[in-house]
C-alpha positions in Angstrom: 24.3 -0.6 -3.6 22.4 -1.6 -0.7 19.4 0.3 0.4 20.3 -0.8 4.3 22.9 1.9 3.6 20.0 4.3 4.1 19.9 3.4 7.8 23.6 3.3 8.5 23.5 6.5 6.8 21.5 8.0 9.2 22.3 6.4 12.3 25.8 8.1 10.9 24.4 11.9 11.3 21.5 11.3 13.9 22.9 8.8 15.8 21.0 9.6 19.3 17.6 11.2 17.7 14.5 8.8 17.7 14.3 6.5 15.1 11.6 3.9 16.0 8.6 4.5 19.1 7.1 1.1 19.6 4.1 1.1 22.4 6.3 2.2 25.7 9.8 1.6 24.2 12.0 4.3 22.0 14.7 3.5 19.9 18.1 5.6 18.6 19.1 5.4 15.2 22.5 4.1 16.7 20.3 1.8 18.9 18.1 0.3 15.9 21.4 0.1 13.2 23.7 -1.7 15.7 20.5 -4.1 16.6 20.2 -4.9 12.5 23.7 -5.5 12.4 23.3 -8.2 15.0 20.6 -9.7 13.5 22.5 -9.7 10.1 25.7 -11.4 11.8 23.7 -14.0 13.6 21.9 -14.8 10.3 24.9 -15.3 8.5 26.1 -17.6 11.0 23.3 -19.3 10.6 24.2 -20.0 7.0 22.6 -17.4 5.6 23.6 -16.2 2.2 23.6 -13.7 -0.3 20.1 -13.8 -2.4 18.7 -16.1 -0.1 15.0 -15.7 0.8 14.3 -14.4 4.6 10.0 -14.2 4.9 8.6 -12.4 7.2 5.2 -12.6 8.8 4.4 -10.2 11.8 2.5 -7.5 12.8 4.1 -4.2 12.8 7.0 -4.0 15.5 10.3 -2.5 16.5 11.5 -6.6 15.8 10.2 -6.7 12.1 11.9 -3.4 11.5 15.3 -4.7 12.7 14.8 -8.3 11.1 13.9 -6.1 7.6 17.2 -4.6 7.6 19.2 -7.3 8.8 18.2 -9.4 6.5 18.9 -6.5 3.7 22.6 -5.9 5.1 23.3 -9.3 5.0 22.8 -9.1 1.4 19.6 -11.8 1.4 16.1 -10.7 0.1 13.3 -9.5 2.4 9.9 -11.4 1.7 6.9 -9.5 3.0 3.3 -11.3 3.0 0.2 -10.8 5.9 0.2 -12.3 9.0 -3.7 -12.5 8.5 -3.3 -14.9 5.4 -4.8 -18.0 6.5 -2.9 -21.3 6.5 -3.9 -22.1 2.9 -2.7 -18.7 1.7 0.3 -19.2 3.9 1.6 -22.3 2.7 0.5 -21.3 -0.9 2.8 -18.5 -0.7 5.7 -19.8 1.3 6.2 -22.9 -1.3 6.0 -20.3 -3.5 8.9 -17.7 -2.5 11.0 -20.7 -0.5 12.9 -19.1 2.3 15.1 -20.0 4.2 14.6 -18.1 7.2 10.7 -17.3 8.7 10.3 -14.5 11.1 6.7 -14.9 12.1 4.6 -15.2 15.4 3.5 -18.5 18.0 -0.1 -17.7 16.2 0.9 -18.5 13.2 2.9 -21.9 13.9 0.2 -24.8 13.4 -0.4 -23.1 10.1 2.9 -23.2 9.2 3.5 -26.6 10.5 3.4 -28.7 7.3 6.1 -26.5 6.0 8.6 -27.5 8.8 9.9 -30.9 7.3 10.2 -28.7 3.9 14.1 -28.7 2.7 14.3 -24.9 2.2 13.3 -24.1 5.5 15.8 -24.2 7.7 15.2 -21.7 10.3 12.0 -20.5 12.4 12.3 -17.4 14.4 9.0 -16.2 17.0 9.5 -17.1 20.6 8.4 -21.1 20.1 10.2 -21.5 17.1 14.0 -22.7 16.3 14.8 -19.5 17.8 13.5 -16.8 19.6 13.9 -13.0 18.4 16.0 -12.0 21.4 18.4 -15.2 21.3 19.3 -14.4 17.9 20.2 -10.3 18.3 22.6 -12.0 21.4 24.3 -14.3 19.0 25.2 -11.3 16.6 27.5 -8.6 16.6 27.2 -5.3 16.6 29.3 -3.8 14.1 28.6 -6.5 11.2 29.5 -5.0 7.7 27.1 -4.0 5.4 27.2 -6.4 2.0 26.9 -4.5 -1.6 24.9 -5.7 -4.1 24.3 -4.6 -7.4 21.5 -2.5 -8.4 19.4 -4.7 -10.2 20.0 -7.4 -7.4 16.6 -8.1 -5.4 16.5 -6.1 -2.0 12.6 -7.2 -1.5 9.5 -9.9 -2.7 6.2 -8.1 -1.6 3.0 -10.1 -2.5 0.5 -8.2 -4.3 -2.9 -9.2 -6.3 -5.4 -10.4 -3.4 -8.0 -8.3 -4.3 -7.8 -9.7 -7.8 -6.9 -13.0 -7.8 -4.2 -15.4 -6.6 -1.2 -13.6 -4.7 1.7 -12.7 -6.9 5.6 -12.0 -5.7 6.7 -8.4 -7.0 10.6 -8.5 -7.4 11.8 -4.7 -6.3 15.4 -4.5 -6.6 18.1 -2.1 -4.3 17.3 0.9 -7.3 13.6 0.2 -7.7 13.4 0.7 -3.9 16.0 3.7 -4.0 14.4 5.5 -6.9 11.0 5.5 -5.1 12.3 6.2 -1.8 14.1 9.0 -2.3 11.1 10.5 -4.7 8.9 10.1 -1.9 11.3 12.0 0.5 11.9 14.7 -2.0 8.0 15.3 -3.2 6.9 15.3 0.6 9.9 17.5 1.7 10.5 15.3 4.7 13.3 16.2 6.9 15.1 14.9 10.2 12.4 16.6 12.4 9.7 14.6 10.8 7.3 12.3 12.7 5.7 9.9 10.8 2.5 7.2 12.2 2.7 3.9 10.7 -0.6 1.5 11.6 -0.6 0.3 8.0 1.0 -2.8 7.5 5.0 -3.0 7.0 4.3 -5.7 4.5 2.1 -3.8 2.2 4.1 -1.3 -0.5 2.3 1.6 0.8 3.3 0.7 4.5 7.0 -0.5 3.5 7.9 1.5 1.4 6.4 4.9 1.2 6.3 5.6 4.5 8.8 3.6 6.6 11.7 3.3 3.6 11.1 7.4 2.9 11.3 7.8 6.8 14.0 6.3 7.6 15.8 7.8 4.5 15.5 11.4 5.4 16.3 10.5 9.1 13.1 10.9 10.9 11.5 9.0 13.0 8.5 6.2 12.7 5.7 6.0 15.2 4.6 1.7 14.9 1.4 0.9 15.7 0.5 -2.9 14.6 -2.8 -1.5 13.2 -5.6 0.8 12.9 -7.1 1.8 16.5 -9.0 5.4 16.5 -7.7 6.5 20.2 -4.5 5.3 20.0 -3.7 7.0 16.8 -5.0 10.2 18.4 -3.4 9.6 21.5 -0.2 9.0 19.5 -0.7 12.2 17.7 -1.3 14.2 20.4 1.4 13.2 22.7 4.2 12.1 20.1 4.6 15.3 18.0 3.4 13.5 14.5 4.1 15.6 11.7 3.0 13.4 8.8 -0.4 11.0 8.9 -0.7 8.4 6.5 -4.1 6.4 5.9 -6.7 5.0 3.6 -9.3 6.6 2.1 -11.9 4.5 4.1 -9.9 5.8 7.6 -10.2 9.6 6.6 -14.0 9.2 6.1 -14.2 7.8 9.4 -11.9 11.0 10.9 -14.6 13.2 9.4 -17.1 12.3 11.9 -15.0 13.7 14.6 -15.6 17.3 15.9 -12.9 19.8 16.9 -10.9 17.9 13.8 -8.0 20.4 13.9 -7.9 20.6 16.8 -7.3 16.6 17.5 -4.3 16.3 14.5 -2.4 18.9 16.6 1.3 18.7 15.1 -0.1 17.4 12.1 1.5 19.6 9.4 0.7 16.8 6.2 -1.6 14.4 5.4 -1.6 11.9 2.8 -3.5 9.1 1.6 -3.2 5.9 -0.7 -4.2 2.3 -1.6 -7.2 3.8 -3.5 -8.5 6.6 -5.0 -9.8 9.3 -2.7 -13.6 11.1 -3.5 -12.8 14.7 -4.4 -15.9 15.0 -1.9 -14.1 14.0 0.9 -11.0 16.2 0.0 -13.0 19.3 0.1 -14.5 18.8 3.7 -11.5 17.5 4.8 -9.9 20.8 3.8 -12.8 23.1 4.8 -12.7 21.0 8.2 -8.6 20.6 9.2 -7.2 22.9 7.1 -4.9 20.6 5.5 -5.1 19.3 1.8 -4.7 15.4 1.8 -1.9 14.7 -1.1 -2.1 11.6 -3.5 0.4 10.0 -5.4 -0.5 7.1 -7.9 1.6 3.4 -7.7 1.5 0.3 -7.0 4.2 -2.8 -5.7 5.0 -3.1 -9.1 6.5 0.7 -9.4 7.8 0.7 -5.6 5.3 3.1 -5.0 5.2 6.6 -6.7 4.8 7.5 -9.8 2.8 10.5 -9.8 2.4 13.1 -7.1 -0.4 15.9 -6.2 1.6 18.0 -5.9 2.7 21.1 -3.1 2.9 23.4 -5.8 -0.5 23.1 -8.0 -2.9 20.7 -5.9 -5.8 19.7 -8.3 -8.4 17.9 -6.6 -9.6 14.7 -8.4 -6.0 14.1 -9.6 -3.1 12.2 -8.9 -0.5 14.6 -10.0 2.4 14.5 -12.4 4.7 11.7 -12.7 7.6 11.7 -10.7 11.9 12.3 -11.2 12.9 9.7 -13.7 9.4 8.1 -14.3 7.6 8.6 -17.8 3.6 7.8 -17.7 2.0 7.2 -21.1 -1.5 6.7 -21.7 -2.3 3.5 -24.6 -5.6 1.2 -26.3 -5.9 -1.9 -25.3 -3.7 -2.7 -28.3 -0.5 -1.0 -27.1 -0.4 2.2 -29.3 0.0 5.6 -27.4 -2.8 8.0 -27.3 -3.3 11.4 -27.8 -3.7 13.4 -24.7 -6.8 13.9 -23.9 -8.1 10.5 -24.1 -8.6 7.4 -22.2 -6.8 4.2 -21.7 -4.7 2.2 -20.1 -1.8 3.8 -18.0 1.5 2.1 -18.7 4.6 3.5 -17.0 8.5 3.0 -17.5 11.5 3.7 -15.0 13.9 2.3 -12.8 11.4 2.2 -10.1 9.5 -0.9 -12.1 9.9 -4.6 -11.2 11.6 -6.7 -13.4 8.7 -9.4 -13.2 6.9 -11.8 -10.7 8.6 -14.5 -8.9 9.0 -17.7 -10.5 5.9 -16.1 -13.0 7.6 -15.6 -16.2 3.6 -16.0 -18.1 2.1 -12.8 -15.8 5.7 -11.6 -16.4 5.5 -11.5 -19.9 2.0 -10.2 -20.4 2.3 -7.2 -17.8 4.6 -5.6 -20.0 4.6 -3.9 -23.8 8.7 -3.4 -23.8 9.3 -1.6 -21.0 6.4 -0.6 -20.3 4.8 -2.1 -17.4 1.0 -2.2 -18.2 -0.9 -0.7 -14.4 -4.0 -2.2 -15.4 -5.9 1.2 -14.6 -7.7 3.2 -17.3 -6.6 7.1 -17.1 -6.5 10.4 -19.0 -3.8 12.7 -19.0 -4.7 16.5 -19.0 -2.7 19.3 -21.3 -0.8 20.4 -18.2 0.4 16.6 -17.6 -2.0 16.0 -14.7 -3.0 12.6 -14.4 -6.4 11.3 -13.5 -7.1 7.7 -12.7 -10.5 6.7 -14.7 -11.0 3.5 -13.0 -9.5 -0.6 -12.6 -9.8 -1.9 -15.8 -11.1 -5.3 -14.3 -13.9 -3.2 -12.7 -15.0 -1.5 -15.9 -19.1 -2.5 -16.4 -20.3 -3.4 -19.6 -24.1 -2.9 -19.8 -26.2 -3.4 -22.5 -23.4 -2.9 -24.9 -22.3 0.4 -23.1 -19.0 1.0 -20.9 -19.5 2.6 -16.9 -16.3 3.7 -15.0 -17.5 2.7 -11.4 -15.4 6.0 -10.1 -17.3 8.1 -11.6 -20.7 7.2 -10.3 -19.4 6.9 -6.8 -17.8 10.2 -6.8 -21.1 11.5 -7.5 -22.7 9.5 -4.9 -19.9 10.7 -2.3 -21.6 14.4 -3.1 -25.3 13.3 -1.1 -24.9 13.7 2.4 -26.5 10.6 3.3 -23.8 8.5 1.9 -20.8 7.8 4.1 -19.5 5.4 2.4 -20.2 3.8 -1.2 -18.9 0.9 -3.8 -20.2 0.1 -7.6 -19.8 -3.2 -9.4 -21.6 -4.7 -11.8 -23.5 -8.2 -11.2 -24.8 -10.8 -13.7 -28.4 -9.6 -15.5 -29.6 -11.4 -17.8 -30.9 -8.5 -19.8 -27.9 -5.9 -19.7 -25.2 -8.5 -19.3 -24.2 -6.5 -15.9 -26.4 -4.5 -14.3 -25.1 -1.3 -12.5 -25.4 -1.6 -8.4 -24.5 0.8 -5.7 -23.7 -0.8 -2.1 -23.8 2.2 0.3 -22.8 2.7 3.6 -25.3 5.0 4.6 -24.1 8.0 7.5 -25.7 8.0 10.6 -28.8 9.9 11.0 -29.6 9.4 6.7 -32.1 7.0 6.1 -31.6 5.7 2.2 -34.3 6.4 -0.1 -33.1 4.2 -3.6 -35.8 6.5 -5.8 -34.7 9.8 -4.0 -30.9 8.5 -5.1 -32.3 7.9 -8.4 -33.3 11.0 -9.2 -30.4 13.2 -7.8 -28.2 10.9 -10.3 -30.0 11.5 -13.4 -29.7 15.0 -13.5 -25.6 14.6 -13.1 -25.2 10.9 -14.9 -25.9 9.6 -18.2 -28.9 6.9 -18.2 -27.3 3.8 -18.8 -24.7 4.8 -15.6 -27.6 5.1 -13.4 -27.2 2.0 -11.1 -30.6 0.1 -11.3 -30.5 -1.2 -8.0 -29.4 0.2 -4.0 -28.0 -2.1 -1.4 -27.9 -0.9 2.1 -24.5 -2.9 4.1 -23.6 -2.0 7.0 -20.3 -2.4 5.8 -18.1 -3.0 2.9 -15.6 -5.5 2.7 -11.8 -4.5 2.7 -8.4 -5.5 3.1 -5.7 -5.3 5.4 -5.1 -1.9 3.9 -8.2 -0.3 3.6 -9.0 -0.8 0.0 -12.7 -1.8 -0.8 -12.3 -5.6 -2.4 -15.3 -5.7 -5.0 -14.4 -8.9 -5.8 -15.5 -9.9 -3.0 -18.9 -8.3 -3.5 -19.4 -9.4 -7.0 -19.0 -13.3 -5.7 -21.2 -12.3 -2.5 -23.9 -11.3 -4.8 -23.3 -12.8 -7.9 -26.2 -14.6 -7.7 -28.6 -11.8 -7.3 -28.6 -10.6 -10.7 -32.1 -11.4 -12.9 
């Protein structure tokens, strides 16, 4: 097994439809799988092994892409962290995954500087480095052969847990990443005709694997933008035939202030959205305003991606669907025992789209699991029709005054006032409750924000205690490379606010 295959596969029955459109320049599926087998060929040349560690860190381009799959049908192991890590992070994470190939950018090399005189890094690839992206697809040639591995063999290393702590390497193997992808392509119904835009970032799971893996595995092709711009992603739409948008909760919110919305996503015939959870508000007016439901699945690196999907056949807003082929979802205490359905706690999931463990991290290893099951961290229910809905993180659960509040829950009420654009909960240090309950808004233009009105409206529809106490008004609210609000970073911005 070898998911490269995927790409040989369909450079095998599409070989001169578009695969990749990077800025001006379009590629053919023949193009793009002769241009990995270079790179592959050149690697190996290069000394490059089977299992060996290739790292890349890049914006999204056409060259990532090709250096992704050549590294893969060479048989090494594709390492995918931010190019916006700075050079602590950097070197922090490269020491920590050892490659021995870095495909990054000129930016980037005074961070990675002290690295150069370490003994696993042999090769630098960017246009200043040992070698330059072009030089290497001229050393190679084009009709290198694909190398098998086994299915439990790593294919990829993507580093997950910045919004909750130090970065971890999640080890997705040729079948994790096969079992996902080709749910993804199945659930979505993606075909050869498909047009998909990718501005999220190719080293994020979301970015990688959901859309450009899935893409490439049902032959269509991949629109790569090296981030989120408004006008270009409109532009791309309109003039590039995109079928299927991907974004972020936070990027939909912002599409919603847009007039003649169905108008603008044209060709647009899906729309989906991950990295966190969306407001049912904002799927309702994004329905009532484009005409098009915006489908959730629920993962994480650790599962690939998917393991629930909501769902072409019985769409239930506020839900994440029903787990996915192969994949089991059950919902247990904090103890490990299963619950009944109907209740809350943590959603543990087993299949072969789960990592066997973090890199060179046997302890977070160990205590992510009970068995098999891989524990997600997120507290969910499960309805009688096997819908699941994703309560909260369990790390931002508030305790206060002896009483448990689900953040979610009061920002999905706050997402139902028109004067709030945009909203996060955490709880902060009070000396009194332990943690007291405060909303950061973002308010929407032409709303003033009136804490007492906001007050009111949420204790007819909350329970006292979830009633936040006190009402921020930010401009904005901090998030990462992927859209997803980082209240960590809010908690230690205000920590020290609290009575």
């Amino acid at each position: 097994m070898n998911i490269a295959a995927n790409l040989e596969q369909a450079a095998f029955y599409f070989p001169d439809r578009c695969a990749i459109i990077d800025g001006d320049k379009n590629f053919s599926f023949k193009e793009f799988d002769q241009e990995a087998n270079k790179i592959a060929g050149a690697l190996v040349k290069k000394g490059l092994q089977p299992g060996d560690h290739v790292a890349l860190c890049a914006p999204n381009s056409y060259a990532w892409l090709a250096i992704y799959f050549g590294t893969l049908k060479a048989g090494a192991v594709a390492v995918t962290f931010s190019h916006l890590l700075t050079k602590n992070e950097l070197i922090q994470i490269i020491d920590d995954c050892r490659p021995k190939v870095l495909y990054t950018v000129d930016q980037k090399l005074d961070d990675i500087e002290p690295l150069r005189k370490r003994p696993y890094l042999e090769l630098v690839i960017c246009e200043n480095g040992d070698i330059s992206y072009p030089r290497l697809v001229k050393n190679g040639p084009p009709d290198f052969k694909i190398r098998s591995r086994k299915r439990q063999d790593p294919a990829a290393i993507l580093y997950t847990g910045g919004t909750t702590g130090t970065p971890k390497g999640a080890v997705l193997s040729h079948e994790n990443l096969q079992t996902s992808i080709h749910n993804i392509a199945h659930y979505e119904r993606s075909t050869e005709t498909d047009r998909a835009l990718c501005f999220l970032p190719f080293n994020h799971v979301f970015g990688q694997v959901h859309i450009m893996l899935s893409t490439f595995y049902s032959g269509g092709g991949l629109i790569v933008q090296p981030g989120f711009d408004l006008q270009k992603a409109l532009d791309a739409i309109k003039h590039l035939q995109i079928t299927k948008f991907y974004a972020v909760p936070t990027i939909y919110i912002r599409l919603l202030e847009l007039g003649n919305l169905r108008k603008k996503l044209g060709s647009v015939r899906y729309c989906f959205s991950a990295a966190a959870s969306m407001a049912r508000e904002v799927v309702r007016e994004w329905k009532a305003r484009a005409g098009l439901d915006i489908y959730e699945s629920y993962g994480m690196t650790e599962s690939s991606a998917m393991v629930t999907y909501n769902h072409y056949y019985r769409h239930l807003v506020g839900s994440v669907g029903t787990p996915v082929n192969l994949v089991e979802v059950q919902i247990r205490d904090f103890n490990g025992n299963k619950l009944e359905q109907g209740d809350e706690g943590e959603i543990c999931i087993c299949g072969p789209n789960i990592t066997r463990g973090y890199l060179n991290n046997p302890e977070e290893t160990r205590s992510a699991f009970w068995g098999e099951w891989f524990r997600s961290g997120d507290i969910g229910v499960m309805d009688e029709d096997g819908y699941l809905y994703v309560v909260d993180r369990l790390k931002d659960m508030i305790i206060t005054g002896g009483e448990n509040v689900y953040p979610r829950e009061v920002e999905e009420t706050l997402y139902t006032f028109p004067e709030v654009q945009e909203c996060a909960v955490v709880g902060l240090p009070d000396k009194e409750y332990g943690e007291r309950v405060t909303a950061f808004i973002v308010p929407r233009k032409g709303y003033d924000l009136e804490p007492k009105a906001l007050r009111s409206k949420l204790k007819n529809q909350l329970a006292p205690f979830k009633v936040p106490k006190s009402y921020l008004r930010v401009e904005e609210l901090p998030k990462s490379n992927t859209g997803k609000i980082l209240k960590r970073e809010i908690r230690k911005k205000y920590a020290n606010t609290g009575k």
